[in-house]
Every structure is written in C-alpha cells, then in structure tokens.
C-alpha positions in Angstrom: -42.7 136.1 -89.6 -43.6 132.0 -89.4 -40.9 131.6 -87.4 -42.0 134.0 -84.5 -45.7 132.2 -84.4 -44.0 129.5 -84.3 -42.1 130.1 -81.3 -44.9 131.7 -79.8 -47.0 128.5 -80.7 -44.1 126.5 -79.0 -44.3 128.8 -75.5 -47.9 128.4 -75.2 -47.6 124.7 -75.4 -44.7 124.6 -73.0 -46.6 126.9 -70.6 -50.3 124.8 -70.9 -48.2 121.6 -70.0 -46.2 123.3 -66.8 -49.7 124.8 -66.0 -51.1 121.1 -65.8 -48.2 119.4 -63.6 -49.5 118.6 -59.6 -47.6 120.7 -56.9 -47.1 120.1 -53.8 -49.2 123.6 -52.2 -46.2 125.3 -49.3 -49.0 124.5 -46.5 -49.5 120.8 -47.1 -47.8 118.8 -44.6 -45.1 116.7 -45.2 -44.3 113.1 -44.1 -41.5 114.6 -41.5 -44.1 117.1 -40.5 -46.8 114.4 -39.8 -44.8 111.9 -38.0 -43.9 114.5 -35.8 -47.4 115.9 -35.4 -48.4 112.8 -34.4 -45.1 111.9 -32.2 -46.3 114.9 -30.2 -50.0 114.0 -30.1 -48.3 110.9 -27.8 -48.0 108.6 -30.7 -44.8 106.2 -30.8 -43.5 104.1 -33.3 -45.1 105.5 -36.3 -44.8 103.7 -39.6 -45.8 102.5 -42.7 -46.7 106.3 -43.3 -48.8 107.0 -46.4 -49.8 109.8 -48.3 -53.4 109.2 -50.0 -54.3 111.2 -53.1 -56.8 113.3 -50.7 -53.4 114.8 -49.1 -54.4 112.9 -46.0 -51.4 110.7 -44.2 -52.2 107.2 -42.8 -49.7 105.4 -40.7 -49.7 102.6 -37.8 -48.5 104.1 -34.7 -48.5 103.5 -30.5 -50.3 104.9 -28.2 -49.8 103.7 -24.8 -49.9 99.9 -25.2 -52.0 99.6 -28.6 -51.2 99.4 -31.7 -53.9 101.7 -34.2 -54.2 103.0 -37.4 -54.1 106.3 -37.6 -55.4 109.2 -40.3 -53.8 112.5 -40.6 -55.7 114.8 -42.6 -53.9 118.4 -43.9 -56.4 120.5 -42.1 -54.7 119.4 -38.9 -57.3 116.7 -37.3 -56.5 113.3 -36.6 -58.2 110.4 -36.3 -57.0 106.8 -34.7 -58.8 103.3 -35.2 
C-alpha cells in the first residue's frame, strides 16, 4: 500500500514541476518569422535580433538609407526609432 502513495506522491511532484516549465505558446512569433515580417514591412539588413522577456523582438534593421532600431511586438505592430 506505501508503495502505491508513494508513487502517486512521485507523479504529482513530476506533474507540478512540468506544470511550472515556460512554453513557447504555437502563436508567438519566432525569430525567422520576425525577420521576415519585418523584411516585408521594407526593412533590410536586419540584425542583432532579440527576444525580450515581454515576447517582443528588437533588432537594428534598414529602411531606405537609415539605420533604426526597431520593436516587434507578438500582437503584430511594429515600431522603429
């Protein structure tokens, strides 16, 4: 009998701790998926692309002859400084 709660004890834990690891949600835009996003929103040269803990991608990119820095958020706005 011990040795089912036990084991029951042990799933629990187990499950509790996969329960609490971060996923990625299917929706959330990736890094390929932002870089192109922004290649087609006329950008070129996009680098130094960075995920923040917000889910939002920053990156330096080109748009026509200027250099900006530029914030990709996962709702699907963009903004450019």
């Amino acid at each position: 009998m011990t040795r089912y709660v036990l084991a029951a004890a042990l799933m629990a834990i187990a499950s509790s701790a996969a329960a609490q690891t971060k996923t990625n949600p299917a929706n959330a835009p990736g890094a390929a998926d932002t870089k192109v996003r922004l290649q087609t929103l006329g950008y070129k040269d996009v680098h130094d692309l960075r995920r923040g803990p917000d889910g939002q991608w920053t990156a330096k990119a080109t748009r026509g002859n200027t250099e900006k820095s530029v914030t990709a958020w996962p709702n699907g706005s963009v903004i450019a400084r």
